[in-house]
C-alpha positions as CSV (number, residue, x, y, z in Angstrom):
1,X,-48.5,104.6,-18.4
2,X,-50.1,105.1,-21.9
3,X,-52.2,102.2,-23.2
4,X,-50.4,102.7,-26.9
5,X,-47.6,101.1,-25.0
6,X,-49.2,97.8,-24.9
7,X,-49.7,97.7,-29.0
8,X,-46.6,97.1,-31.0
9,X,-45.7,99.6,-33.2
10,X,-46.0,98.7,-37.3
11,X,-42.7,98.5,-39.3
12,X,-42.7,99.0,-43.1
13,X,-42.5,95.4,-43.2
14,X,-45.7,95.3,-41.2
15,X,-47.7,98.1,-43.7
16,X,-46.5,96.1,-46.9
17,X,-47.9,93.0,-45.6
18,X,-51.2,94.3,-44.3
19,X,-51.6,96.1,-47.3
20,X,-50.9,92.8,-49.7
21,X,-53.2,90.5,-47.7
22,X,-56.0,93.5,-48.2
23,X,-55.9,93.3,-51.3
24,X,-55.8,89.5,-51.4
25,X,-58.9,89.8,-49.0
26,X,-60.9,92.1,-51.3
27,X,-60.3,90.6,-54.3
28,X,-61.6,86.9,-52.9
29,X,-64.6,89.0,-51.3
30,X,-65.0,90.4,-55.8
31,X,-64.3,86.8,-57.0
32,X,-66.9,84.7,-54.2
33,X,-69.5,87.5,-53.5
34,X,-72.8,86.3,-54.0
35,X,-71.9,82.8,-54.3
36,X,-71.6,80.0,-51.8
37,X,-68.1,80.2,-51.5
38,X,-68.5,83.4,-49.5
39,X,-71.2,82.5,-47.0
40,X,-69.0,79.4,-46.3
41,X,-66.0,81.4,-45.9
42,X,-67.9,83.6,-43.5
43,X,-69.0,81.0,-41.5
44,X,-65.5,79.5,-41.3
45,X,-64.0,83.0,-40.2
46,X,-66.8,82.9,-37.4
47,X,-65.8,79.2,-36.4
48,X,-62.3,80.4,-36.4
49,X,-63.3,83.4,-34.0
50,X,-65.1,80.8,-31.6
51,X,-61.7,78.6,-31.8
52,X,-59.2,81.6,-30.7
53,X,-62.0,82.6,-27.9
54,X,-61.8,78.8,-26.2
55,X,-58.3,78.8,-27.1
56,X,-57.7,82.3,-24.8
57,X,-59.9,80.9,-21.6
58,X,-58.1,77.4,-21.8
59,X,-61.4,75.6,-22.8
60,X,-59.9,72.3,-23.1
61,X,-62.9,70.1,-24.6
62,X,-64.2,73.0,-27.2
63,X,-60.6,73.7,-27.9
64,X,-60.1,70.0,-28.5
65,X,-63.6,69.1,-30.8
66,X,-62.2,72.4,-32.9
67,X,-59.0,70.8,-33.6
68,X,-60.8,67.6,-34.8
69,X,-63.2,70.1,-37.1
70,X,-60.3,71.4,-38.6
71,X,-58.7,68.3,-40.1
72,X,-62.2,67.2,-41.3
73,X,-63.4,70.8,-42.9
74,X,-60.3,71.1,-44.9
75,X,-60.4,67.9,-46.7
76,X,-64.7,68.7,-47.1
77,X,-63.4,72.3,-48.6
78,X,-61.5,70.6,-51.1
79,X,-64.0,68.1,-52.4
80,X,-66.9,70.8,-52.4
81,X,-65.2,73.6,-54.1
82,X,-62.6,72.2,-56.4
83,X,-63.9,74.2,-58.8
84,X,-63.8,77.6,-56.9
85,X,-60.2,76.9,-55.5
86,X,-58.9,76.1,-59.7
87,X,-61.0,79.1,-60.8
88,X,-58.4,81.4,-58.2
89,X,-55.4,79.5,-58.8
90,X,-56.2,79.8,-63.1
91,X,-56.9,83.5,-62.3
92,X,-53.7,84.3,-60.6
93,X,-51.2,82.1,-62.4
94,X,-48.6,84.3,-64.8
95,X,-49.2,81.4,-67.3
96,X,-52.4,83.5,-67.9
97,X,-51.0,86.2,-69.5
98,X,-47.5,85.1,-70.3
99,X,-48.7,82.1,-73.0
100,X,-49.9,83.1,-76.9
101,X,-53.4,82.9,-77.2
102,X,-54.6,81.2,-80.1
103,X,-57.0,83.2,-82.2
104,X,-58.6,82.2,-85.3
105,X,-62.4,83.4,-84.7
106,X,-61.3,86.6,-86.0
107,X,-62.7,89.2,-88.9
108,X,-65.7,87.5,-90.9
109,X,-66.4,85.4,-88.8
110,X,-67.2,87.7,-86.0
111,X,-69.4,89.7,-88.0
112,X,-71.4,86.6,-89.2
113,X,-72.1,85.5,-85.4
114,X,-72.9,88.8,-84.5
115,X,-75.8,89.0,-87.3
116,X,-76.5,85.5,-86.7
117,X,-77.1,86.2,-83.0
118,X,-79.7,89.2,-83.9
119,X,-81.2,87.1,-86.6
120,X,-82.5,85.0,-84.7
121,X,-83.8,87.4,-81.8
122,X,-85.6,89.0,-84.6
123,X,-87.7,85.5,-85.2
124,X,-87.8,85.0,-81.3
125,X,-85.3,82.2,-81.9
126,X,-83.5,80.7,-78.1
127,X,-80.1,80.1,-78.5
128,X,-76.5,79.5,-76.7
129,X,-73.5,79.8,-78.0
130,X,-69.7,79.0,-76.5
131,X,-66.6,80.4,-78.3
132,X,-63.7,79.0,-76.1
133,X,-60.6,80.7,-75.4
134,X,-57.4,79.8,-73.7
135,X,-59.3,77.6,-70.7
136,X,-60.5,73.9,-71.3
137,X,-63.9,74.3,-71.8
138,X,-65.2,71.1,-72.4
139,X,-64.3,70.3,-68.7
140,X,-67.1,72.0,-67.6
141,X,-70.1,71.0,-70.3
142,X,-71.9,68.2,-69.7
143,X,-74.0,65.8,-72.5
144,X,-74.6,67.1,-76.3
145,X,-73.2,65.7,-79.1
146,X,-69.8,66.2,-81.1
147,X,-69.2,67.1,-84.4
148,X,-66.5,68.8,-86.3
149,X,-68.3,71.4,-88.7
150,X,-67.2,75.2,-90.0
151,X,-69.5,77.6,-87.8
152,X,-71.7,78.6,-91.0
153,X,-74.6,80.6,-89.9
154,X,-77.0,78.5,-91.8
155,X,-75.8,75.5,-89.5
156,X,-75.9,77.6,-86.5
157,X,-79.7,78.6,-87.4
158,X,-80.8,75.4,-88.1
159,X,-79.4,73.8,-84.9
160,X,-81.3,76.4,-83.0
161,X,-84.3,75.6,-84.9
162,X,-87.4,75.0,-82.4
163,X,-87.6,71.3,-84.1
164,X,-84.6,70.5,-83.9
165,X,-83.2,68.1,-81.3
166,X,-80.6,69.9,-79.6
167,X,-82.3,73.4,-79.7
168,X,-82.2,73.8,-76.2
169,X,-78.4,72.6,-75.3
170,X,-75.6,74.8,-76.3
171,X,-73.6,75.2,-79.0
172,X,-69.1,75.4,-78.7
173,X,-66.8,76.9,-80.7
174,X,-63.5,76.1,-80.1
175,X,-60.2,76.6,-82.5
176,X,-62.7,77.8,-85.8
177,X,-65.5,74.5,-85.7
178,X,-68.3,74.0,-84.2
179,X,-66.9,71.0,-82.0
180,X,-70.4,70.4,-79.7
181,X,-73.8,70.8,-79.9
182,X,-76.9,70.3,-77.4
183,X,-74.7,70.8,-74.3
184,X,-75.6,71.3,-70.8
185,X,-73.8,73.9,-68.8
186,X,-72.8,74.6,-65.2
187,X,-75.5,76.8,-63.6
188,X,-74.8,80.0,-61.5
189,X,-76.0,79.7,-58.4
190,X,-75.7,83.5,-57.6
191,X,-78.6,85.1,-55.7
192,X,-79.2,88.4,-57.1
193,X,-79.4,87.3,-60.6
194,X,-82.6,89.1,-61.8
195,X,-85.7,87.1,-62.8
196,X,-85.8,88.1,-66.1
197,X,-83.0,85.8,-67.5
198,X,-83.9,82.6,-67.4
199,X,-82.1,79.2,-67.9
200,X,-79.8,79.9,-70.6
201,X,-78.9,83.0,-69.0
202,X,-77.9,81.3,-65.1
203,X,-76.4,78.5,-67.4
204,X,-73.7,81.3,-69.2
205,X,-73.1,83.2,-66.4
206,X,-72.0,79.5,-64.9
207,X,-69.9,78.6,-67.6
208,X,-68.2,82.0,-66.8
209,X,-67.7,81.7,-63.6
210,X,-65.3,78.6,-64.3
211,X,-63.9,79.5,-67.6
212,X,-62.6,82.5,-69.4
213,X,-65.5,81.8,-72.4
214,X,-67.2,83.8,-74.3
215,X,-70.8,83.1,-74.2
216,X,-73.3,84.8,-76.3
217,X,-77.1,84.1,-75.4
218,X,-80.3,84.9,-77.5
219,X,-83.4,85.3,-75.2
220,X,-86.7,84.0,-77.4
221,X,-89.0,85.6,-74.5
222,X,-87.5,89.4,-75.2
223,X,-85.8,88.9,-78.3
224,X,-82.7,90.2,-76.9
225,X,-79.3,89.4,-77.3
226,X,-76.5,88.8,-74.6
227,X,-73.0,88.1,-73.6
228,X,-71.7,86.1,-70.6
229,X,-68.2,87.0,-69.9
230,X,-66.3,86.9,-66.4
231,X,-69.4,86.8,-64.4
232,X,-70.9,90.0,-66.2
233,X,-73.9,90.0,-68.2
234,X,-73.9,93.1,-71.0
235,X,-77.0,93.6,-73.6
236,X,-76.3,94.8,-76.9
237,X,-78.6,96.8,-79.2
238,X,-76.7,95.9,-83.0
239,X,-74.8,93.6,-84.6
240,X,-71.3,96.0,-85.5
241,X,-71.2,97.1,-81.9
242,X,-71.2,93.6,-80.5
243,X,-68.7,92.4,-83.1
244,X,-66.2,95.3,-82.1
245,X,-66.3,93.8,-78.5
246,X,-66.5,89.9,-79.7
247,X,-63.3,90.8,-81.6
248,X,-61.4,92.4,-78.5
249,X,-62.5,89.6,-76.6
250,X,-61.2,87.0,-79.0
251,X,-57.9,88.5,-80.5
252,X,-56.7,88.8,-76.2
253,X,-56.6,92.0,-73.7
254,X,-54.7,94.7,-74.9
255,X,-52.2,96.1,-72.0
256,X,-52.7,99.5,-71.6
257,X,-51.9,101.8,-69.0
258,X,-54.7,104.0,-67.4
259,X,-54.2,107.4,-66.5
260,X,-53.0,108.3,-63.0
261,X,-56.8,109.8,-62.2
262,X,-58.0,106.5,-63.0
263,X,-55.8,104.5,-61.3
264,X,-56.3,106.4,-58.3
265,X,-59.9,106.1,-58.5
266,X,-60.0,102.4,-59.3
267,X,-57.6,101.7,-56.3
268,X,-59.0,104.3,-53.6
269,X,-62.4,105.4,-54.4
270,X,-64.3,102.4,-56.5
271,X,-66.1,100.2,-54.1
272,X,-64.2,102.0,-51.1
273,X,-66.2,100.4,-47.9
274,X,-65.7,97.2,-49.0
275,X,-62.0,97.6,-49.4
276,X,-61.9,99.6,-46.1
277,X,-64.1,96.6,-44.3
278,X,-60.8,95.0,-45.9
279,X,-58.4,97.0,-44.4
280,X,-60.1,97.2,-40.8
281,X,-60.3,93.1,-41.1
282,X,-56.9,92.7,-42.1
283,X,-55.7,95.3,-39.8
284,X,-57.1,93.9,-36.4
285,X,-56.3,90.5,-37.4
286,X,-52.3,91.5,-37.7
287,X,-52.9,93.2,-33.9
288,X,-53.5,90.3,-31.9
289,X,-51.4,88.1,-34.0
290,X,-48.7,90.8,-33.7
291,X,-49.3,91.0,-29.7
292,X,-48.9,87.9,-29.7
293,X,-45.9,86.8,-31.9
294,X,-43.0,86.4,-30.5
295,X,-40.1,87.8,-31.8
296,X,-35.9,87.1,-31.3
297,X,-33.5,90.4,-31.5
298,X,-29.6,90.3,-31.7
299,X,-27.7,92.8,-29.3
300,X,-24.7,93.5,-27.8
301,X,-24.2,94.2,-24.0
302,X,-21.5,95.2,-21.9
303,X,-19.6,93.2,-19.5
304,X,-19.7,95.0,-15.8
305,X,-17.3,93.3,-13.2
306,X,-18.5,93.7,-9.3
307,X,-17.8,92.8,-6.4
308,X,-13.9,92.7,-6.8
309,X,-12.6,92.0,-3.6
310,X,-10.3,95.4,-1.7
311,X,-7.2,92.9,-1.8
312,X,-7.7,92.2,-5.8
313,X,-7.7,94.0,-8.9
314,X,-8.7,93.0,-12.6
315,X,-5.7,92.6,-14.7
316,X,-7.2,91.4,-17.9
317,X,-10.1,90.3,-19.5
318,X,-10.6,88.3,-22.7
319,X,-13.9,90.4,-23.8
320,X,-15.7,93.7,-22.5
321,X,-18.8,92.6,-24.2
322,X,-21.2,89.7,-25.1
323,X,-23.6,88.7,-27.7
324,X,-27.0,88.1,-27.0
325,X,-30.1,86.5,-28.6
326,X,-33.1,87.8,-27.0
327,X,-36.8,86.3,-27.2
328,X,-40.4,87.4,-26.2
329,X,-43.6,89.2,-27.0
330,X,-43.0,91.6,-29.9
331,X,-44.3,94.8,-27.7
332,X,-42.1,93.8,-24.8
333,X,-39.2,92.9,-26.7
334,X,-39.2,95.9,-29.0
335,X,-38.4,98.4,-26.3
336,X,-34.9,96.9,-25.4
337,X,-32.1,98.7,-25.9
338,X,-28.4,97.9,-26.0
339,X,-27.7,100.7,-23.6
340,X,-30.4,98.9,-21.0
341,X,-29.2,95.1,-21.5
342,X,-26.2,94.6,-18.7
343,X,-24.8,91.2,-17.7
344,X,-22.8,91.7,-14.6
345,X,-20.4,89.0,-13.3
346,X,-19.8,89.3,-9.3
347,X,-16.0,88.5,-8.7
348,X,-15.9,88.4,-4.4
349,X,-15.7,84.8,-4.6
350,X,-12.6,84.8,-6.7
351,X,-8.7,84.7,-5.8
352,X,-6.0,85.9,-7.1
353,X,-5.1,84.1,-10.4
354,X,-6.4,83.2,-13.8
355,X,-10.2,82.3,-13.8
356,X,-13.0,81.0,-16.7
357,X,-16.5,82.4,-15.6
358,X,-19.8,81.0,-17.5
359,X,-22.4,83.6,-18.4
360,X,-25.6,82.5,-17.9
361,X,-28.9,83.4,-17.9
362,X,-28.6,84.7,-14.1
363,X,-26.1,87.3,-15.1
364,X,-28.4,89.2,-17.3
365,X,-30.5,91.6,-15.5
366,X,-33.8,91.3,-18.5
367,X,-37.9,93.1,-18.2
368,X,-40.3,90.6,-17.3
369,X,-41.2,88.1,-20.3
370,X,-37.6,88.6,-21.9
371,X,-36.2,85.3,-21.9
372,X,-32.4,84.7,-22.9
373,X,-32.2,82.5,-25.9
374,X,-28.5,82.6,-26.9
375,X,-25.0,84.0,-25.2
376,X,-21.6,84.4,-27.7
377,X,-19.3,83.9,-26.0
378,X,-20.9,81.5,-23.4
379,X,-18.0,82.1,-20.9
380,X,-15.0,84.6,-20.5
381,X,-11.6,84.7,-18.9
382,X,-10.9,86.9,-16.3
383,X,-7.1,87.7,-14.5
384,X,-7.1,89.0,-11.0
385,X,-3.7,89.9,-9.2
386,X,-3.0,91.6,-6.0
387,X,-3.3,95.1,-5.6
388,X,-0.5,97.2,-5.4
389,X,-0.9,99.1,-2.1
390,X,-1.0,102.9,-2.8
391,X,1.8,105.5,-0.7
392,X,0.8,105.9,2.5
393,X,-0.8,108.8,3.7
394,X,0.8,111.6,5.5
């Protein structure tokens, strides 16, 4: 007996949703990696593996103190990362990309903050600065004060001046005016951050984490100039190239469609061991679930009559064939056949006459761990009448 019959055997069903729940596995792993989120995620996967184990060798006590975890860890989940669990549910909503974006930080303005950005690396000048998009920024900075004031560069200098009180906070920009100044930001807590940025740097990268805003950052120490967007830190070298990609960023993503090599590449190639570790995670997980599962068929089977007494033969029948609703273990269950299912009714108790026999459970001849969960119709009627004695024989 091959040990492939043991495994159930994938349907197209099956392949779509291993394939779905990859993807939703890989792209959590791209959105939590090097955050907290991900070693706590790890740690529950392990906790779950420990669970199923005790579960499997009837360990009542462990299975019991797991069941108690549970109730508490998901209610501690959603108090410590509120702001993880809205930053997926913002990033898959439709709303995302089906609502206008509102963009007035367009043209002039641009080029302005992109020269005021560089003129104040080129005096070693520290400086943060917010320009808000579609998400509610404000939800996520802290302190500062607010003012309502057109983003001149003169202001923006002067606010970053090293005198002046709210040098070190940052600066938002949200709807064309400067609407908050001295702020404090979320910080990143990501680990392989180099040590080369510093506070303002962790403090952006934070901000995007949580938002979709655009944060550019001036470092005083290199005299370099940054933006923070989505979690990705980019260095820019002049002021017309940065104002291109401020631009884009404001005026909303343009939908384009990539090339088929491209496409291909991004989906098969680009980071291909973690979306494999995907697969083979996803993959064993729908095995012993699927061994597991248990599954209900519909069949039909024929009626066999035995046992009909010499004296007696069968007249009429109301139905030659029943309904069935079969249950078990998906592997069992998926090698019955309507050709192997009989349900036989044993007539040497009868007599002559018009008779209502109940199908049951007993009359159906099933593999072990086939159970029968429904009969249509649950009994038949059945007409026995002498037999007509044949000639006699010479």
């Amino acid at each position: 007996m091959s040990p492939l019959r043991f495994f159930p055997a994938p349907t197209w069903s099956d392949l779509i949703d291993v394939l779905f729940l990859t993807l939703v596995i890989y792209q959590l792993y791209v959105w939590f990696r090097e955050t907290r989120a991900l070693r706590v995620i790890i740690g529950l996967v392990a906790l779950g593996g420990i669970y199923s184990i005790a579960k499997a060798w009837n360990l009542f006590l462990t299975t019991w103190v797991f069941q108690i975890l549970w109730q508490v860890l998901i209610i501690l989940l959603l108090i410590l990362f509120q702001s993880e669990i809205r930053q997926v549910l913002e990033k898959v909503s439709p709303m995302r990309y089906l609502r206008s974006r509102r963009r007035v930080l367009q043209g002039s303005f641009v080029r302005e903050l992109s020269q005021v950005a560089f003129d104040l690396a080129v005096d070693k000048t520290g400086a943060l600065i917010v320009v808000t998009r579609d998400d509610n920024t404000p939800d996520f900075v802290h302190g500062g004060q607010s003012i309502m004031a057109l983003p001149d560069p003169a202001l923006i200098k002067s606010i970053f001046n090293r005198n002046a009180p709210a040098h070190d906070g940052a600066v938002v920009i949200s709807q064309s005016r400067i609407t908050h100044m001295g702020c404090i930001l979320p910080l990143s807590e990501r680990e392989d951050l180099p040590e080369k940025y510093g506070t303002r740097h962790r403090a952006a990268l934070g901000l995007s984490e949580v938002s979709d805003a655009v944060c550019l950052v001036v470092s005083e120490e290199r005299a370099e100039v940054s933006t923070v967007v989505d979690g990705e830190i980019l260095n820019w070298q002049d002021p017309e190239t940065l104002a291109a990609k401020l631009n884009e960023w404001i005026s909303g993503p343009k939908i384009s469609v990539p090339p088929l090599r491209q496409f291909l590449r991004e989906t098969f190639i680009l980071n291909w061991k973690t979306k494999l570790g995907a697969l083979i995670l996803v993959s064993i997980a729908w095995l012993i679930l699927a061994i597991q599962q248990e599954i209900k068929i519909d069949i039909t089977a024929s009626l066999d009559y035995t046992g009909i007494p010499t004296e007696l033969a069968l007249a009429d029948v109301s139905t030659s064939s029943v309904g069935l609703t079969l249950a078990g273990r998906r592997n069992s269950i998926g090698e019955i056949e309507d050709q192997a299912v009989r349900v036989q009714v044993d007539l040497s108790e009868f007599a002559a006459g018009q008779h209502q026999i109940k199908i049951t459970s007993k009359n159906i001849d099933l593999p072990m761990g086939i159970k029968v969960d429904r009969i249509r119709p649950q009994s038949v009627e059945i007409h026995l009448k002498t037999a007509t004695p044949g000639p006699a024989s010479p």
